[in-house]
C-alpha positions, -999 to 999 in steps of 0.1 A, spaced: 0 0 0 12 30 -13 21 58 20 34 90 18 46 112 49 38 148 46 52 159 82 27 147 106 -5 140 77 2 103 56 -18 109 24 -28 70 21 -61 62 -1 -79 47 30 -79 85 43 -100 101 18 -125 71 5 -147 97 -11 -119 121 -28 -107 85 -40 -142 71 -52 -144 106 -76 -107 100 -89 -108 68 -95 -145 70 -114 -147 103 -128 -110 112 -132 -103 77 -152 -80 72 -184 -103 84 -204 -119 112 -182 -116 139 -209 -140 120 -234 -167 127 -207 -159 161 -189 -146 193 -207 -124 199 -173 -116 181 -142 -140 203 -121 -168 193 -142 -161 159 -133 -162 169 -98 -193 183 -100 -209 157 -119 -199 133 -94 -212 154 -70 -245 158 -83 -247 120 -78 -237 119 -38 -263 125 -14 -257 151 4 -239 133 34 -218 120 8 -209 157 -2 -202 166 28 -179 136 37 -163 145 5 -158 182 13 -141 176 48 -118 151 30 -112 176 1 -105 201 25 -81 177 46 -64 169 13 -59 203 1 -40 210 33 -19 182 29 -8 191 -5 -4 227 5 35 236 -4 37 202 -22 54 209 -54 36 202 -89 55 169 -97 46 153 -62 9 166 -61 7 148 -94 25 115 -85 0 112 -50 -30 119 -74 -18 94 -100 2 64 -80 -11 68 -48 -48 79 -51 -52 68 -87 -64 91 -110 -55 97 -147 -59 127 -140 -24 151 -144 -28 186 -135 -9 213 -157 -4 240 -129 -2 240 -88 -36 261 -91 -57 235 -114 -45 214 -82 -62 235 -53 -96 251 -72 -99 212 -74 -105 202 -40 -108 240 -27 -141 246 -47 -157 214 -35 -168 236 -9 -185 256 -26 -213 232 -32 -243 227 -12 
């Protein structure tokens, strides 16, 4: 099982179940077929939680953007890819954050 140690937080998939439920089936291989962006597949995804769901994913959202805060782009995108498995490969720090920071902006 693939760890890693960020200070005191381990980013581990068992940590964020939801955040890994939306990578895994929304930001898949061939993700861009079916979503013009990556936060369209967020939202889609979220528009098929219930809303306990969205909130378990927010808090776990919120927990990840803080452990990827000051994480540099190659890293963020090796945890999305090998350790949270996603396709999905950010192009800048900021596509990174509006990710998981926006997911609180939903009710």
């Amino acid at each position: 099982m693939a760890k890693v140690r960020r200070s005191r937080q381990v980013i581990a998939p068992e940590a964020f179940p939801h955040v890994v439920a939306f990578l895994r089936g929304y930001l898949h291989e061939d993700w861009a077929l079916d979503h013009a962006s990556a936060a369209e597949a967020r939202d889609a995804f979220l528009d098929e939680c219930t809303p306990e769901e969205r909130r378990a994913f927010r808090r776990e959202s919120a927990r990840l953007a803080r452990a990827l805060s000051g994480v540099s782009l190659p890293e963020s995108r090796r945890l999305i890819t090998e350790v949270l498995g996603s396709a999905w490969r950010p192009a800048t720090r900021l596509e990174v954050d509006d990710l998981f920071a926006a997911a609180d902006d939903r009710p």
